[in-house]
PDBQT receptor file of N, H, CA, C and O in Angstrom, charges set to zero:
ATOM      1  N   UNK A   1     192.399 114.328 109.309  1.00  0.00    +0.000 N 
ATOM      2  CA  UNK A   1     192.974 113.003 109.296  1.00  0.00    +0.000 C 
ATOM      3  C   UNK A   1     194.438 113.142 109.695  1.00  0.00    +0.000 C 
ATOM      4  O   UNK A   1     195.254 113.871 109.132  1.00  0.00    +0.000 OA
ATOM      5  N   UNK A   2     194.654 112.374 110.703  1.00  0.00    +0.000 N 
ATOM      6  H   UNK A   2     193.991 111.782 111.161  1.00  0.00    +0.000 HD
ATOM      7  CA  UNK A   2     196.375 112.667 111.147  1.00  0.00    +0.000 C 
ATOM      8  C   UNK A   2     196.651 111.148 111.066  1.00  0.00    +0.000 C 
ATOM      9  O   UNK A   2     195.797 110.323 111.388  1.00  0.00    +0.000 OA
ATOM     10  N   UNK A   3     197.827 110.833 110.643  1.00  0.00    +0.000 N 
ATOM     11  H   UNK A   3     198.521 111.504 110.382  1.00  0.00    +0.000 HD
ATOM     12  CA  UNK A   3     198.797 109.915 110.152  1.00  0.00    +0.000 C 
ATOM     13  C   UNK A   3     198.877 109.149 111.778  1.00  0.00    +0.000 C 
ATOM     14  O   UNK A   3     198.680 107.937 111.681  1.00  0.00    +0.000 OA
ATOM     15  N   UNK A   4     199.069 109.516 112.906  1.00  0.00    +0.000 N 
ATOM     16  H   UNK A   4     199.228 110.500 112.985  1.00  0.00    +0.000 HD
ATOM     17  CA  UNK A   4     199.006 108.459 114.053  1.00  0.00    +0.000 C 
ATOM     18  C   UNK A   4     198.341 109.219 115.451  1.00  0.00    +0.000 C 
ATOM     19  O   UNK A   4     198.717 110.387 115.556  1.00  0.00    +0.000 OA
ATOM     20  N   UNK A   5     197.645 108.864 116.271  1.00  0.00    +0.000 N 
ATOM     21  H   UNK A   5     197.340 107.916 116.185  1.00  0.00    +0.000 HD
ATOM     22  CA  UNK A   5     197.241 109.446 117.012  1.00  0.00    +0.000 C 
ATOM     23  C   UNK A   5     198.360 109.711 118.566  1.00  0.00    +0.000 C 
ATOM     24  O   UNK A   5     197.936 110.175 119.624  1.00  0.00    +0.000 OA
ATOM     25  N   UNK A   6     199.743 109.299 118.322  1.00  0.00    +0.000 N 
ATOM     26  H   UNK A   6     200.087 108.922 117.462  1.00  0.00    +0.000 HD
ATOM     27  CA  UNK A   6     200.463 109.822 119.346  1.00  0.00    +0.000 C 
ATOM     28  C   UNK A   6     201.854 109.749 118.753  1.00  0.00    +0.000 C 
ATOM     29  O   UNK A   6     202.059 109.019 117.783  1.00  0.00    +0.000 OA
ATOM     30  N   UNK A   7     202.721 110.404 119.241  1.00  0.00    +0.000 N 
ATOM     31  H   UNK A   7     202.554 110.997 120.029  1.00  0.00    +0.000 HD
ATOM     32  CA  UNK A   7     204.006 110.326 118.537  1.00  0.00    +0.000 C 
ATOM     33  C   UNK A   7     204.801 108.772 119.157  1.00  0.00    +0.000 C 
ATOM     34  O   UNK A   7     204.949 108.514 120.351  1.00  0.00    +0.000 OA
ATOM     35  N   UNK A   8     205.211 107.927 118.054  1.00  0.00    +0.000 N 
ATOM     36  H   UNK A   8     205.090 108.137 117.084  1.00  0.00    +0.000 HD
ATOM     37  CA  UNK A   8     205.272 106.488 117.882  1.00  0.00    +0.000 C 
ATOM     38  C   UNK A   8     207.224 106.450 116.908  1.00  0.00    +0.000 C 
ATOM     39  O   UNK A   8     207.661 106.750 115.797  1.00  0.00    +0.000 OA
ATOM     40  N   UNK A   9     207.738 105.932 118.119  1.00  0.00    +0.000 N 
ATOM     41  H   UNK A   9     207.383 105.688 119.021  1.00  0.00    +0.000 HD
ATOM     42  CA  UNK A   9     209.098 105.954 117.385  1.00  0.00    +0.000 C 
ATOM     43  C   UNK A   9     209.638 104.197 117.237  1.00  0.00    +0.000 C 
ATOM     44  O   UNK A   9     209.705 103.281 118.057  1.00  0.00    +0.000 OA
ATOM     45  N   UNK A  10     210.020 104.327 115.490  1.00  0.00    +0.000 N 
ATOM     46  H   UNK A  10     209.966 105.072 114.824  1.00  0.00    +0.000 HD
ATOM     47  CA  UNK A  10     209.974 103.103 115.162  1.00  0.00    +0.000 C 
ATOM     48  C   UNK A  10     211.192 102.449 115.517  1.00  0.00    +0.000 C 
ATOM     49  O   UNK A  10     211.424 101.391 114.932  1.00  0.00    +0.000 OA
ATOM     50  N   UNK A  11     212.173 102.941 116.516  1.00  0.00    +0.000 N 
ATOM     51  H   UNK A  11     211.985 103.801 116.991  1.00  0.00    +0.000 HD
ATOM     52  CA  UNK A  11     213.660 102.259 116.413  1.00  0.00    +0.000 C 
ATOM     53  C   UNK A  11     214.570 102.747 115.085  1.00  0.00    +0.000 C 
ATOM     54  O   UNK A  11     215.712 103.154 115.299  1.00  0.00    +0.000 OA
ATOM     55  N   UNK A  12     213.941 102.692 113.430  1.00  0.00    +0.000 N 
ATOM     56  H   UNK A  12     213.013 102.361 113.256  1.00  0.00    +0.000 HD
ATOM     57  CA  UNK A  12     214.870 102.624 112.518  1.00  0.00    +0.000 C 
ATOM     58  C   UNK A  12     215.352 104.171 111.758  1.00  0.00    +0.000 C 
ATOM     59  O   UNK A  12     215.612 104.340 110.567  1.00  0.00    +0.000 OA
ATOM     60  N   UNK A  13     215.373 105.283 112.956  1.00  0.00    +0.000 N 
ATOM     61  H   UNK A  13     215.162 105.146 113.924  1.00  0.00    +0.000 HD
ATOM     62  CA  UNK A  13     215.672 106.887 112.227  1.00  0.00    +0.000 C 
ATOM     63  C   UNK A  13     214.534 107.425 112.050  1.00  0.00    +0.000 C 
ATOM     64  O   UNK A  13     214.569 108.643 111.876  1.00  0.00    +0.000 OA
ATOM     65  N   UNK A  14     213.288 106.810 112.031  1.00  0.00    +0.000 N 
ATOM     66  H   UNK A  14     213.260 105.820 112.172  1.00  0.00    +0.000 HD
ATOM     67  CA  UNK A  14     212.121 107.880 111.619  1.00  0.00    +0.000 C 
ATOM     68  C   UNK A  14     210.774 107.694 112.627  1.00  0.00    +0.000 C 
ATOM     69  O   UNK A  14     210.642 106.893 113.552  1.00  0.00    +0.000 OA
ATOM     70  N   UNK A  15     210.166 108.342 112.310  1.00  0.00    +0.000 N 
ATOM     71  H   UNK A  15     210.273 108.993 111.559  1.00  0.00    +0.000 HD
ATOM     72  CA  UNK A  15     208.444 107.517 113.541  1.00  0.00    +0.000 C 
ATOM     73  C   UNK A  15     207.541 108.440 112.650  1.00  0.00    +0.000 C 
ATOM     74  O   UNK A  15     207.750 109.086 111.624  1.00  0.00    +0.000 OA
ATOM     75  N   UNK A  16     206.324 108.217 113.552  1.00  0.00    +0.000 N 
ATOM     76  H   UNK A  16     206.154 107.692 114.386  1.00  0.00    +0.000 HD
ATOM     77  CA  UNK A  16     204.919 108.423 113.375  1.00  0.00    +0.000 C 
ATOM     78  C   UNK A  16     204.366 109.608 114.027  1.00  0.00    +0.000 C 
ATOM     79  O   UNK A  16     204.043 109.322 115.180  1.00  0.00    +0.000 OA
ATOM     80  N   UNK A  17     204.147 110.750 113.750  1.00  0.00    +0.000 N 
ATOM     81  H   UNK A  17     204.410 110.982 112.813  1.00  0.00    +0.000 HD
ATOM     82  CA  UNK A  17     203.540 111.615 114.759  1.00  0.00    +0.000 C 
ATOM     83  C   UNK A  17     202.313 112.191 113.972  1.00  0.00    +0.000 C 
ATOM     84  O   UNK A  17     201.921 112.185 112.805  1.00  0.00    +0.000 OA
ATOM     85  N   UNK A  18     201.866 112.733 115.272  1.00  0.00    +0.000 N 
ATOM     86  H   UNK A  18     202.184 112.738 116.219  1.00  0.00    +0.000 HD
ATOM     87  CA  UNK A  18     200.258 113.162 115.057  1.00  0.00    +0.000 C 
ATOM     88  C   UNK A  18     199.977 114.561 114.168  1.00  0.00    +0.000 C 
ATOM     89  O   UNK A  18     199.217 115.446 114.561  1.00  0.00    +0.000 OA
ATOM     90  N   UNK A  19     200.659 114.606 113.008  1.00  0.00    +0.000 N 
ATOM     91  H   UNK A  19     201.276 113.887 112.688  1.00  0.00    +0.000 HD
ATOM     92  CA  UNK A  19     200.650 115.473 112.080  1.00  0.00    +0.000 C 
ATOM     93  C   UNK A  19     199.523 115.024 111.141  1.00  0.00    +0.000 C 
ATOM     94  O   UNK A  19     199.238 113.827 111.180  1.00  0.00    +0.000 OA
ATOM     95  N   UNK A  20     198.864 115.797 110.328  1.00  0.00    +0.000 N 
ATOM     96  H   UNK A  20     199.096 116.770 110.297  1.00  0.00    +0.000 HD
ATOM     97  CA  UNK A  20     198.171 115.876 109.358  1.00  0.00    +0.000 C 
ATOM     98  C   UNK A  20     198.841 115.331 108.169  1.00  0.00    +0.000 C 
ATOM     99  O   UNK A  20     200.043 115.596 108.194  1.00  0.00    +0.000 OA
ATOM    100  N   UNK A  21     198.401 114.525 106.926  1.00  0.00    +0.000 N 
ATOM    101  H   UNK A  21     197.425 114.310 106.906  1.00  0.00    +0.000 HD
ATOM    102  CA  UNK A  21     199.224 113.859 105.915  1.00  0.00    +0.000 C 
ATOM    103  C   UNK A  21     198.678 113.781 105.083  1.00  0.00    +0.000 C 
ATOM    104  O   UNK A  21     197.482 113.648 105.341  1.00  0.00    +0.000 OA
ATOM    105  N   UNK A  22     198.963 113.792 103.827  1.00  0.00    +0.000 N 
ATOM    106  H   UNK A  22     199.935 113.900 103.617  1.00  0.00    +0.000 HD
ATOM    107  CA  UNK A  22     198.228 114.120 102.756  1.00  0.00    +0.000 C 
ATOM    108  C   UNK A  22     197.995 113.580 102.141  1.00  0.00    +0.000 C 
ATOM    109  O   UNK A  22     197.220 113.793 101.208  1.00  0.00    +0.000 OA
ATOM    110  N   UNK A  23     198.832 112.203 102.516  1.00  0.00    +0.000 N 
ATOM    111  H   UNK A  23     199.461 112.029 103.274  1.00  0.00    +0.000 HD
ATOM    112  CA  UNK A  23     199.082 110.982 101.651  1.00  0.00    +0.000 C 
ATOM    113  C   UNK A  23     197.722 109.835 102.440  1.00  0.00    +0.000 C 
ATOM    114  O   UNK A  23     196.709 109.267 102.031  1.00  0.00    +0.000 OA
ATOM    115  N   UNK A  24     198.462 109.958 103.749  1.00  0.00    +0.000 N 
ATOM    116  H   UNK A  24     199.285 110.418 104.081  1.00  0.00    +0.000 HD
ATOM    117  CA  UNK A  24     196.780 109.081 104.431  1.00  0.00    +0.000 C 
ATOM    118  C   UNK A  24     195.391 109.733 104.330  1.00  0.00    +0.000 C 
ATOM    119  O   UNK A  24     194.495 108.907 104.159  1.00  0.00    +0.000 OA
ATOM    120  N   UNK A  25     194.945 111.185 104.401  1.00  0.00    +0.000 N 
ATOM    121  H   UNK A  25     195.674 111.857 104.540  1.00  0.00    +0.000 HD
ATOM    122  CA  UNK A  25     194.015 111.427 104.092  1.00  0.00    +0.000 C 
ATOM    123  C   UNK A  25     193.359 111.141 102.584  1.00  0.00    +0.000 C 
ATOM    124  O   UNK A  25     192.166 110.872 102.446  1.00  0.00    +0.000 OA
ATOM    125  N   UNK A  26     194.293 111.234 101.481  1.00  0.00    +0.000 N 
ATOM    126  H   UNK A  26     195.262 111.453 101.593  1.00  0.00    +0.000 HD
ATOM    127  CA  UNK A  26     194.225 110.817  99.977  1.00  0.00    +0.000 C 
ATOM    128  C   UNK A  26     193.294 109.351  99.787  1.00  0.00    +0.000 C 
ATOM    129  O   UNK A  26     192.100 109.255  99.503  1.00  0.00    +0.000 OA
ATOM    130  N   UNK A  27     194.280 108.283 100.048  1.00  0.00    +0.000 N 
ATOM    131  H   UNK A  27     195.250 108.361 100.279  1.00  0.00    +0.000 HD
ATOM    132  CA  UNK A  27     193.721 106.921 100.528  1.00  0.00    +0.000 C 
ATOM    133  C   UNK A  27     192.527 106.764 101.501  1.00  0.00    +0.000 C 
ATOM    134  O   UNK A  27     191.756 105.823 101.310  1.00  0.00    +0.000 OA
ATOM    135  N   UNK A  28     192.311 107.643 102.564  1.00  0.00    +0.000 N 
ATOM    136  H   UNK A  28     192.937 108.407 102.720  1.00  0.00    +0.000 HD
ATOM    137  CA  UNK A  28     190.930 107.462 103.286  1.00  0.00    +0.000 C 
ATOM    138  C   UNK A  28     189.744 107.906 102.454  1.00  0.00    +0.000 C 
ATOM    139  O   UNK A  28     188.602 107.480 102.281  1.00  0.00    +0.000 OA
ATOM    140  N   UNK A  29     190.362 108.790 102.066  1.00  0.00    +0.000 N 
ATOM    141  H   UNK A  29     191.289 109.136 102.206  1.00  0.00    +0.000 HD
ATOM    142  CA  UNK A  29     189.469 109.298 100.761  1.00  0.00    +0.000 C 
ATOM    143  C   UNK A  29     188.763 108.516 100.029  1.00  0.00    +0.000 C 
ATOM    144  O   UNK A  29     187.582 108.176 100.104  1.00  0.00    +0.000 OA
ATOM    145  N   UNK A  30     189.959 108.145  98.997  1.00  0.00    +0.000 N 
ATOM    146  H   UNK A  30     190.918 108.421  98.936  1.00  0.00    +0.000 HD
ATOM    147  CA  UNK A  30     189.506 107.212  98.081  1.00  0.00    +0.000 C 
ATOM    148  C   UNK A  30     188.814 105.695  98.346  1.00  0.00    +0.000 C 
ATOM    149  O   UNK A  30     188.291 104.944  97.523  1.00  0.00    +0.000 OA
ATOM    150  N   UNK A  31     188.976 105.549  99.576  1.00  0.00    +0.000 N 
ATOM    151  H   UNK A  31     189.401 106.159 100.245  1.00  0.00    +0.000 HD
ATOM    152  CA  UNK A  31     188.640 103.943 100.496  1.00  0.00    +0.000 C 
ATOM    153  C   UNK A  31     187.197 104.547 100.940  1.00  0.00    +0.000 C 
ATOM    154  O   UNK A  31     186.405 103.684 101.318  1.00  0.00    +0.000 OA
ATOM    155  N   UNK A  32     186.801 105.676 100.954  1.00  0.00    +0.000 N 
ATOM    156  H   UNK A  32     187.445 106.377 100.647  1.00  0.00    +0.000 HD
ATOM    157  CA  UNK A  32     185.291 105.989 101.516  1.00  0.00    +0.000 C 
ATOM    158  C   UNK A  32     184.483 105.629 100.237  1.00  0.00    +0.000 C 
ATOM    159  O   UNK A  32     183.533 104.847 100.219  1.00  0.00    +0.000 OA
ATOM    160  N   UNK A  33     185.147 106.517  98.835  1.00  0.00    +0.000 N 
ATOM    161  H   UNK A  33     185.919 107.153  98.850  1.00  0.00    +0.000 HD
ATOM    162  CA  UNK A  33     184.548 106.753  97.786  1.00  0.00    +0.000 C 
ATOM    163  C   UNK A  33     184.035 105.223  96.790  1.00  0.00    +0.000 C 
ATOM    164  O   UNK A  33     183.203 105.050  95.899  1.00  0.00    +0.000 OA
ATOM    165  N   UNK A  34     185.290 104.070  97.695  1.00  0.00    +0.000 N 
ATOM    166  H   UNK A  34     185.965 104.210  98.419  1.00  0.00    +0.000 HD
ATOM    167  CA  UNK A  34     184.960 102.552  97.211  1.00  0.00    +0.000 C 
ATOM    168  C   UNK A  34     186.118 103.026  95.838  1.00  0.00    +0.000 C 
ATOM    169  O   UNK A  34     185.704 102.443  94.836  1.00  0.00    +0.000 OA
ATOM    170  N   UNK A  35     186.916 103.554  95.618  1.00  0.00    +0.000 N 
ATOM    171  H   UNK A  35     187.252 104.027  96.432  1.00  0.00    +0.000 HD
ATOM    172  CA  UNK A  35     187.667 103.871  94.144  1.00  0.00    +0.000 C 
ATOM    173  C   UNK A  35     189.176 103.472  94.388  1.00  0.00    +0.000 C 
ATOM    174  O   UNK A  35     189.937 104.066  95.151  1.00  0.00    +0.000 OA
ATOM    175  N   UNK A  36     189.484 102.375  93.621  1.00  0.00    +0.000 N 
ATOM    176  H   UNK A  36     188.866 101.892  93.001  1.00  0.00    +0.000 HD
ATOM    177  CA  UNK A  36     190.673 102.026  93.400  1.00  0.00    +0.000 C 
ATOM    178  C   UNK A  36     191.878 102.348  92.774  1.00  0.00    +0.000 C 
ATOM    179  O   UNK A  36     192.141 101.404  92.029  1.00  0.00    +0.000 OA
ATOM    180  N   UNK A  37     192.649 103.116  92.709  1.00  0.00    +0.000 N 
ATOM    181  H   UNK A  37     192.435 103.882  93.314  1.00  0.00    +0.000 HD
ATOM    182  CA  UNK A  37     193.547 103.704  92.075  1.00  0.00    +0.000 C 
ATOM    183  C   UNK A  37     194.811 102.405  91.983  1.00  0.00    +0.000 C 
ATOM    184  O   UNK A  37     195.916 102.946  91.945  1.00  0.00    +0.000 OA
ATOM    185  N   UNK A  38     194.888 101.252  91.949  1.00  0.00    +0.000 N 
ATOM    186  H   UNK A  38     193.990 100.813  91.980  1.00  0.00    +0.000 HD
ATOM    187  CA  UNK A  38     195.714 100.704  91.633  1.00  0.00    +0.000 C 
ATOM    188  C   UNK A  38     195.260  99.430  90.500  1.00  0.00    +0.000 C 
ATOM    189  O   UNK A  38     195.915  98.435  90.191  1.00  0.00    +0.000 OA
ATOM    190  N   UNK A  39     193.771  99.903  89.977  1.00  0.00    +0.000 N 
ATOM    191  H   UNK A  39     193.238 100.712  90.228  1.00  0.00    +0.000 HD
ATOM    192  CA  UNK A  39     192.956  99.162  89.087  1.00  0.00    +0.000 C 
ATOM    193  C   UNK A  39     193.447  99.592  88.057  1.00  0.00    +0.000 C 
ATOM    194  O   UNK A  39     193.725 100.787  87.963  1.00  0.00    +0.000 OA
ATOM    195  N   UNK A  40     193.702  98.573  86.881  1.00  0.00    +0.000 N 
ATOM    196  H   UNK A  40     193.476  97.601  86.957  1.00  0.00    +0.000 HD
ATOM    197  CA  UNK A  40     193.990  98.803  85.401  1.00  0.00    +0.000 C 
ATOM    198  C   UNK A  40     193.193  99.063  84.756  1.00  0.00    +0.000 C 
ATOM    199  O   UNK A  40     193.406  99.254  83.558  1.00  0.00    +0.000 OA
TER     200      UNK A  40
């Protein structure tokens, strides 16, 4: 799972590149599994 499929610069100091992420794979994760982690 990579965070953007081309390197994407946002104008504001930072962008998007086609690196691996641990944070979007986490959430794809949990969005396959149907499991909400922001449920009380």
């Amino acid at each position: 799972m990579v965070s953007a499929s081309s390197p994407l610069d946002t104008g504001f100091g930072f962008g998007y590149y086609p690196y691996r992420h641990t944070g979007a794979t986490a959430w794809y994760l949990m969005a396959a599994a149907r499991f909400n982690p922001l449920r009380a």
